[in-house]
C-alpha positions as CSV (number, residue, x, y, z in Angstrom):
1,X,100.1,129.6,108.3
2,X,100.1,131.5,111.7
3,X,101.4,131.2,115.1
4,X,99.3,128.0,115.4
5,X,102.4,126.1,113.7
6,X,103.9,126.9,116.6
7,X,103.7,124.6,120.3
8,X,101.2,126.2,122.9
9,X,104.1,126.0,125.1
10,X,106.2,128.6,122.4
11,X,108.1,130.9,125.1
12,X,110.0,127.7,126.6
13,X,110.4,125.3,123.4
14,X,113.9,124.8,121.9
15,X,112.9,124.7,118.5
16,X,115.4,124.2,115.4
17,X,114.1,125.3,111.7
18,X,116.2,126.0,108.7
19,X,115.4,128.9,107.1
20,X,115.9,129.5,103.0
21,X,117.2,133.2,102.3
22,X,116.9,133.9,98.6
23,X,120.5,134.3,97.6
24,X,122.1,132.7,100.3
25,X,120.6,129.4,100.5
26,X,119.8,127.4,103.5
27,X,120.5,128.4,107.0
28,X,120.4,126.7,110.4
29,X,117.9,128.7,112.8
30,X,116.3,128.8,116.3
31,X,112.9,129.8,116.0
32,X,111.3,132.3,119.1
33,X,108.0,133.0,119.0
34,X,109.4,136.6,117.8
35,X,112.5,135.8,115.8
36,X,114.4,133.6,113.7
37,X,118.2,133.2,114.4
38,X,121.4,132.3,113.1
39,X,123.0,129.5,114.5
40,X,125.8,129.7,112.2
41,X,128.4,130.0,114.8
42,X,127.5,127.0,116.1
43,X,127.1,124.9,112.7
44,X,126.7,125.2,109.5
45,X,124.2,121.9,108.8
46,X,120.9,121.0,111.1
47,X,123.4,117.2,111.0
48,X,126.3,119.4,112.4
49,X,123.9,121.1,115.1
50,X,122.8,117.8,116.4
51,X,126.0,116.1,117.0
52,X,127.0,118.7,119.1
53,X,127.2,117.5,123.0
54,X,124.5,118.7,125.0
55,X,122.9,120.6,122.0
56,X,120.2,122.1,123.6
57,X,122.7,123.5,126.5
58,X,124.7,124.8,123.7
59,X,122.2,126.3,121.8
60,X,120.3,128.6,124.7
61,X,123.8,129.7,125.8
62,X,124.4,130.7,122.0
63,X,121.1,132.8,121.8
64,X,121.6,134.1,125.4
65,X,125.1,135.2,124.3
66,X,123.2,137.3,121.8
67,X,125.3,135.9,119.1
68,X,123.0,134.4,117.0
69,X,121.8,137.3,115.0
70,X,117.9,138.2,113.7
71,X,117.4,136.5,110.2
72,X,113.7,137.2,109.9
73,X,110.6,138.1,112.0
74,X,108.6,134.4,113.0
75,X,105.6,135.6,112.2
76,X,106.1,137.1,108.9
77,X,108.0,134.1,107.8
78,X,105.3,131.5,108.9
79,X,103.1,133.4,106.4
80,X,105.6,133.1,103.6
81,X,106.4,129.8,104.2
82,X,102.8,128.9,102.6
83,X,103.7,128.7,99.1
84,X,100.5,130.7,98.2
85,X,102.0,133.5,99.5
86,X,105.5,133.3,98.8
87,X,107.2,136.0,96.7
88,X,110.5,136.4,95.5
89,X,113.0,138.1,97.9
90,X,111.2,136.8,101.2
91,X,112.8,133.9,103.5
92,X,110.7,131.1,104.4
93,X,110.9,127.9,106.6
94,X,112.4,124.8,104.8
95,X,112.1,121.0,106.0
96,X,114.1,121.3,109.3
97,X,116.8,118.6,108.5
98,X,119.7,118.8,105.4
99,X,121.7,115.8,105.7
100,X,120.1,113.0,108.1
101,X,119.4,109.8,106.4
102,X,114.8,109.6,106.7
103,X,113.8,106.9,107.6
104,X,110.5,105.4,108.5
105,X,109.1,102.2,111.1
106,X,106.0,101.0,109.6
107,X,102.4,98.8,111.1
108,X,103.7,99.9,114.8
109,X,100.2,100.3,115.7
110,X,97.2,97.5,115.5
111,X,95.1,99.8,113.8
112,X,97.5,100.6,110.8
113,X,98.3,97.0,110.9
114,X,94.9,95.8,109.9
115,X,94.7,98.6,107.4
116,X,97.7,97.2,106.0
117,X,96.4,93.4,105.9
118,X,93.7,94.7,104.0
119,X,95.2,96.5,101.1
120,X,97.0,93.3,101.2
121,X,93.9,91.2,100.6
122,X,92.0,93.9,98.5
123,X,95.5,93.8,96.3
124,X,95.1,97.0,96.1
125,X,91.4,97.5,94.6
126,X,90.0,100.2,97.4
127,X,86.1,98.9,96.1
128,X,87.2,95.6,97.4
129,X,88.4,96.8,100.9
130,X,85.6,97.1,103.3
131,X,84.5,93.2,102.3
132,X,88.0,92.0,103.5
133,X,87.9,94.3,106.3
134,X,85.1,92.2,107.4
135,X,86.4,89.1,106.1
136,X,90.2,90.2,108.4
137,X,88.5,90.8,111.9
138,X,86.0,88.1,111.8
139,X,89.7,85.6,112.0
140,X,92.1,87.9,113.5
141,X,89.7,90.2,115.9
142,X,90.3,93.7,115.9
143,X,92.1,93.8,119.4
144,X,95.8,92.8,119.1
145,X,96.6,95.5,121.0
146,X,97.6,92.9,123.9
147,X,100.1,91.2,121.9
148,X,103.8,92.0,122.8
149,X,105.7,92.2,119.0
150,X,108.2,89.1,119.7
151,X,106.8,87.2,122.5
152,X,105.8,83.7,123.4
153,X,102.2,85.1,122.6
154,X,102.6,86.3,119.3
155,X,104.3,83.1,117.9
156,X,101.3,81.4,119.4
157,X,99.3,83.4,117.5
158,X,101.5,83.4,114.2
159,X,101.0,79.6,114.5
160,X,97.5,80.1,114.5
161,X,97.0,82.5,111.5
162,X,99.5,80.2,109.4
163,X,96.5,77.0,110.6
164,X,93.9,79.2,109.0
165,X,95.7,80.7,106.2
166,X,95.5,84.5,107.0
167,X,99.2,84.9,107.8
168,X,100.6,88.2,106.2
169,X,104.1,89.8,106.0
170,X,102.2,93.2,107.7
171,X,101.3,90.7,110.7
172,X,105.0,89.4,110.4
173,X,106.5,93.0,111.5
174,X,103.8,93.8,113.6
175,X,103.9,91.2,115.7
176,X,106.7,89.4,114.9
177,X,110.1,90.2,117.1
178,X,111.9,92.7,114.0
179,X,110.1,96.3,113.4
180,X,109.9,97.2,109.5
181,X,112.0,99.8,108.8
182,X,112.2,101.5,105.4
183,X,113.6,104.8,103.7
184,X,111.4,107.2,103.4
185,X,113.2,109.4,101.4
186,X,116.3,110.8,100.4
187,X,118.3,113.6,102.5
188,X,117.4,117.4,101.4
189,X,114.1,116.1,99.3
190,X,111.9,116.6,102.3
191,X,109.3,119.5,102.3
192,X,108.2,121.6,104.9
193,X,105.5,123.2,106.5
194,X,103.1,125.7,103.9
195,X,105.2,123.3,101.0
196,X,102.4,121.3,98.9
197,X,103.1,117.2,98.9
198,X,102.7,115.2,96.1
199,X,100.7,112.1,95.4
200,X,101.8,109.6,92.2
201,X,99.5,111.1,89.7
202,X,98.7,107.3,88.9
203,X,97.2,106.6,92.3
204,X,93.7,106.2,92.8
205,X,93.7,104.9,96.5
206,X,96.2,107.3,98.7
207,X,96.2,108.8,102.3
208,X,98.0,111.2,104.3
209,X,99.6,109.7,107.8
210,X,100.9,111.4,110.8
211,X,103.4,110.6,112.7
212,X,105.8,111.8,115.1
213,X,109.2,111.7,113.6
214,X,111.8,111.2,116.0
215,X,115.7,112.9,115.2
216,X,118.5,111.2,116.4
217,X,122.3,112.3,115.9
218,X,125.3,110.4,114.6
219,X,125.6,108.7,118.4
220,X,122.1,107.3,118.2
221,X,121.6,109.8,120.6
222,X,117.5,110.8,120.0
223,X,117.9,114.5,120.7
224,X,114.6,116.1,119.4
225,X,111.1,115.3,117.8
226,X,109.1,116.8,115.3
227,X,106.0,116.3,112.9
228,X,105.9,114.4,109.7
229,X,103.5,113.4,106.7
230,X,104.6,109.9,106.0
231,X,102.2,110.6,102.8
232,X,101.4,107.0,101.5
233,X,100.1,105.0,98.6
234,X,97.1,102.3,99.5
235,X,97.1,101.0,95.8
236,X,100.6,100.8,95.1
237,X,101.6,98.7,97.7
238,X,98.7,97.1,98.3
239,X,99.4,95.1,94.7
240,X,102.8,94.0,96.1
241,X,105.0,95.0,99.0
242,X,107.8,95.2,96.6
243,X,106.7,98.8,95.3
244,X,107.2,99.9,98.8
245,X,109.6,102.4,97.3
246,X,106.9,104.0,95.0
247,X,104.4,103.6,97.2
248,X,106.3,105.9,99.3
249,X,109.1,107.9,97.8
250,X,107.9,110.3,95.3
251,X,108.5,113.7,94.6
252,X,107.3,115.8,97.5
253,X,105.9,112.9,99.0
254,X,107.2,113.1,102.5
255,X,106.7,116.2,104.8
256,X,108.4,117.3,107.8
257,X,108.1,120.3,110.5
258,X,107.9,123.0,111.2
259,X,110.4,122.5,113.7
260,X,112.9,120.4,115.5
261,X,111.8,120.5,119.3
262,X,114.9,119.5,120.7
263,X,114.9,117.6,124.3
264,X,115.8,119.9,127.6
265,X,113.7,120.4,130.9
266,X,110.8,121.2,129.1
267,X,110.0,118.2,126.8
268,X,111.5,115.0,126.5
269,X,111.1,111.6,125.6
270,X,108.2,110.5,127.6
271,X,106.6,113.5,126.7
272,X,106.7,112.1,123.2
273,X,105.4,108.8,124.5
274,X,102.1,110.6,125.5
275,X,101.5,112.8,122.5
276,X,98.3,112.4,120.5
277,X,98.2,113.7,117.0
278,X,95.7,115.4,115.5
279,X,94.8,115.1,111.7
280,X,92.3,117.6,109.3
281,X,91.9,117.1,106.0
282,X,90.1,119.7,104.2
283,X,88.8,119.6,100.8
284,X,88.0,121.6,98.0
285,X,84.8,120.5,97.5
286,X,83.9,121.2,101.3
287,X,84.8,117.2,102.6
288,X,86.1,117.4,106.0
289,X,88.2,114.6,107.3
290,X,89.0,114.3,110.9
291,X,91.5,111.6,113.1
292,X,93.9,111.4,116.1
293,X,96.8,108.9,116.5
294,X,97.7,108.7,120.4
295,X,101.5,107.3,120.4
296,X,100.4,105.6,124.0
297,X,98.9,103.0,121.8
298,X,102.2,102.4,119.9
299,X,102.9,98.5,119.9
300,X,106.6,99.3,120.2
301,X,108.5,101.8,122.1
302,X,110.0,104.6,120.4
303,X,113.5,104.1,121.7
304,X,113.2,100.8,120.8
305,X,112.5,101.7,116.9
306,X,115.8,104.0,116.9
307,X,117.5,100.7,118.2
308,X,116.4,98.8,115.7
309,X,116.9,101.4,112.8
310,X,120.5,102.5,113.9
311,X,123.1,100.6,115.7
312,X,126.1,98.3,115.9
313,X,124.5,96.8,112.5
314,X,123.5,99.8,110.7
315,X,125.6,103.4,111.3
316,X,124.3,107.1,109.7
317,X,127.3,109.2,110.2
318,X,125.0,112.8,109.6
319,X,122.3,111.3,112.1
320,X,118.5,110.4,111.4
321,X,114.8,111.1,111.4
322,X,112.6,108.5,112.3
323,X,108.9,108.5,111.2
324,X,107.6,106.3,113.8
325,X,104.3,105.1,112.3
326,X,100.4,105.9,113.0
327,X,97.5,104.3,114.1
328,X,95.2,106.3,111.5
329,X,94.6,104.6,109.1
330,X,90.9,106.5,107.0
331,X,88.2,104.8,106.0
332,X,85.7,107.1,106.2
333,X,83.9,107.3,102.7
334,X,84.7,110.6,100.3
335,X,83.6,109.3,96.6
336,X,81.2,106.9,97.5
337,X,79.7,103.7,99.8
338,X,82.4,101.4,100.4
339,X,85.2,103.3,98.4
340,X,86.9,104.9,102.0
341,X,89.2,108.2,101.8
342,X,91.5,108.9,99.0
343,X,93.1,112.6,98.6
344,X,91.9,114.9,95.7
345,X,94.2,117.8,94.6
346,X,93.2,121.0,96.3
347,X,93.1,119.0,99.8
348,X,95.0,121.2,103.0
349,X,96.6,118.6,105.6
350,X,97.0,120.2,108.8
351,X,98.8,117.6,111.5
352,X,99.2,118.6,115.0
353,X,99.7,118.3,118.3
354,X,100.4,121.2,121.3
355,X,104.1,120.4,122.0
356,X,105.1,120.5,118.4
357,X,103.1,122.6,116.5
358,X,101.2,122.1,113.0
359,X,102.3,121.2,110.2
360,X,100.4,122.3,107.3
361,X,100.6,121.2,103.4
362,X,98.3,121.3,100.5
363,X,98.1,118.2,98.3
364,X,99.0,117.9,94.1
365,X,100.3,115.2,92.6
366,X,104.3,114.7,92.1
367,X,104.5,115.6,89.0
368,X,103.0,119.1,89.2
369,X,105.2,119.6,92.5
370,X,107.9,121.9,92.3
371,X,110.7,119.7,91.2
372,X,113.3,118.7,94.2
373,X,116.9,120.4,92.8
374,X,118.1,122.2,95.8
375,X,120.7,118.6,96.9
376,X,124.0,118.0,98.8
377,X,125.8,119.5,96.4
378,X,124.2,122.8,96.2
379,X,124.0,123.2,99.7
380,X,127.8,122.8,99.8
381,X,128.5,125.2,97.1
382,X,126.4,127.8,99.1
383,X,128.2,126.9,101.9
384,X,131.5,127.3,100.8
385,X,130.6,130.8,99.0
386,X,129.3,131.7,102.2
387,X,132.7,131.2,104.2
388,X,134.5,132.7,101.7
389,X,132.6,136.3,102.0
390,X,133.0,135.6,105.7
């Protein structure tokens, strides 16, 4: 962990953090490329910060004011934040949301899409997938990249698929005119940056995937992006889409950070539209995975996804983060011809890209995690003790 978790662009970015300070709890923070600040004064919750009008006004006249006062030195906490070199007494970065619903649009882009119709077919079985994979493209192509989710077009071609029997609830949301949308996990269980994730110990086909993860306020009002590790199960729910929920919500199985970029002159929406992610995956044994996800390519726009997540049918009062999917999907081999990429324990996960940062985790399985017990509740109790020595 060093100042490469941070955007090239550091000097001018708005970013939010939240910032755990051993017998305190969690704070709210701006994060400089020198400093980490209270933001206290202006709320007490990263949900709380976000709601506020015109946040990112708000907050640079806050730290102009020179009311929000030094916590910690950036640097020095980046290098804590790695849990190899945490020790007790020291602050370190936490996920940078508390109480936002997390939420996740899955098969947004063709690529994933495929990959997805495959585990499908395989039912799981990663030995079996490269066979379909040939079997998949040699119907469908490989090129749907034309096809406008909910048009004319892809009903034409739904009607097709169904003729020829390769019709599959991943193609349904894909193409079809209403995006998947799924939890990904429950408010305060996310981990951040340095934080290992955990794969289900019973998994024997798994993969990290990044994504941009879009945070929107209790308006609807997308006011800041950030990284995430939307870490994933092949096997699971390959053998049925109904273990969606263990495929994907396990005990430090979803990762976000470092930081909340919020929107201002400097980086906005479309800026998000044109970010390509970068993806490393290191190994213990020396394997050396490698990938990009450009969101150009995404098959629906991001804007669009926070429509269809959060609206006049579906309301999240303390706001939401939005994983917005990815077009990597590995197959390059690790234990053998045909078996494709599964993680091992000891695996570092480094996702990034210049306007927001890196975000850095090593891999274990859930189980050997440290256990999620910092909630809601606990964050209120520290809270309220806080306000009370105030």
């Amino acid at each position: 962990m060093t100042h490469t978790s941070l955007p090239v662009d550091a000097h001018q970015a708005l970013l939010i953090g939240r910032l755990w300070v051993p017998g305190q709890g969690a704070h709210v923070v701006a994060v400089t490329p020198l400093d980490v600040l209270d933001l206290s004064g202006l709320a007490s919750t990263c949900s709380a910060l976000l709601d506020l009008p015109d946040v990112a006004t708000q907050v640079r006249a806050h730290v102009a004011s020179g009311q929000a006062k030094t916590l910690a030195r950036t640097a020095q906490t980046l290098a804590y934040s790695d849990a190899a070199q945490r020790t007790e007494g020291q602050a370190w970065f936490l996920a940078p949301c508390d109480l936002q619903a997390v939420k996740a649009a899955g098969v947004t882009f063709v690529a994933s899409m495929l990959e997805r119709v495959i585990e499908e077919q395989a039912r799981g079985d990663a030995s079996r997938a490269e066979a379909v994979r040939q079997a998949v493209v040699a119907v469908i192509g490989d090129n749907l990249r034309s096809v406008v989710p909910g048009s004319p077009e892809s009903a034409k071609l739904k009607d097709v698929l169904l003729a020829q029997g390769m019709w599959s609830q991943y193609l349904e949301v894909g193409i079809g005119p209403d995006a998947e949308i799924f939890t990904k996990a429950q408010p305060m269980s996310a981990v951040g940056s340095g934080s290992p994730v955990g794969i289900h110990p019973d998994s024997q086909w798994n993969n990290p995937e990044p994504e941009i993860v879009l945070a929107a306020n209790s308006r609807g009002e997308v006011v800041g992006a950030t990284l995430g590790n939307d870490v994933n199960l092949r096997d699971f729910e390959g053998r049925s889409a109904l273990l969606l929920g263990k495929a994907k919500d396990n005990n430090a199985s979803c990762a976000i950070g470092p930081f909340i970029r919020l929107f201002d002159a400097h980086f906005g929406i479309d800026d998000v539209r044109q970010c390509d992610l970068s993806l490393k995956v290191q190994g213990p044994e020396g394997f050396v995975m490698q990938g990009t996800s450009a969101l150009s390519q995404i098959s629906r726009d991001p804007l669009d996804l926070v429509g269809q997540a959060m609206g006049k049918y579906h309301q999240y009062p303390d706001g939401m983060l939005l994983f917005l999917g990815t077009m990597f999907a590995p197959t390059q081999d690790r234990h053998g011809p045909g078996q494709g990429f599964t993680h091992v324990v000891g695996d570092v996960v480094c996702i990034s890209t210049p306007l927001l940062g890196t975000l850095v985790n090593p891999v274990t399985t859930s189980d050997l995690a440290p256990p999620w017990t910092y909630g809601i509740r606990a964050l209120m109790n520290d809270l309220a003790k806080r306000q009370r020595k105030a």
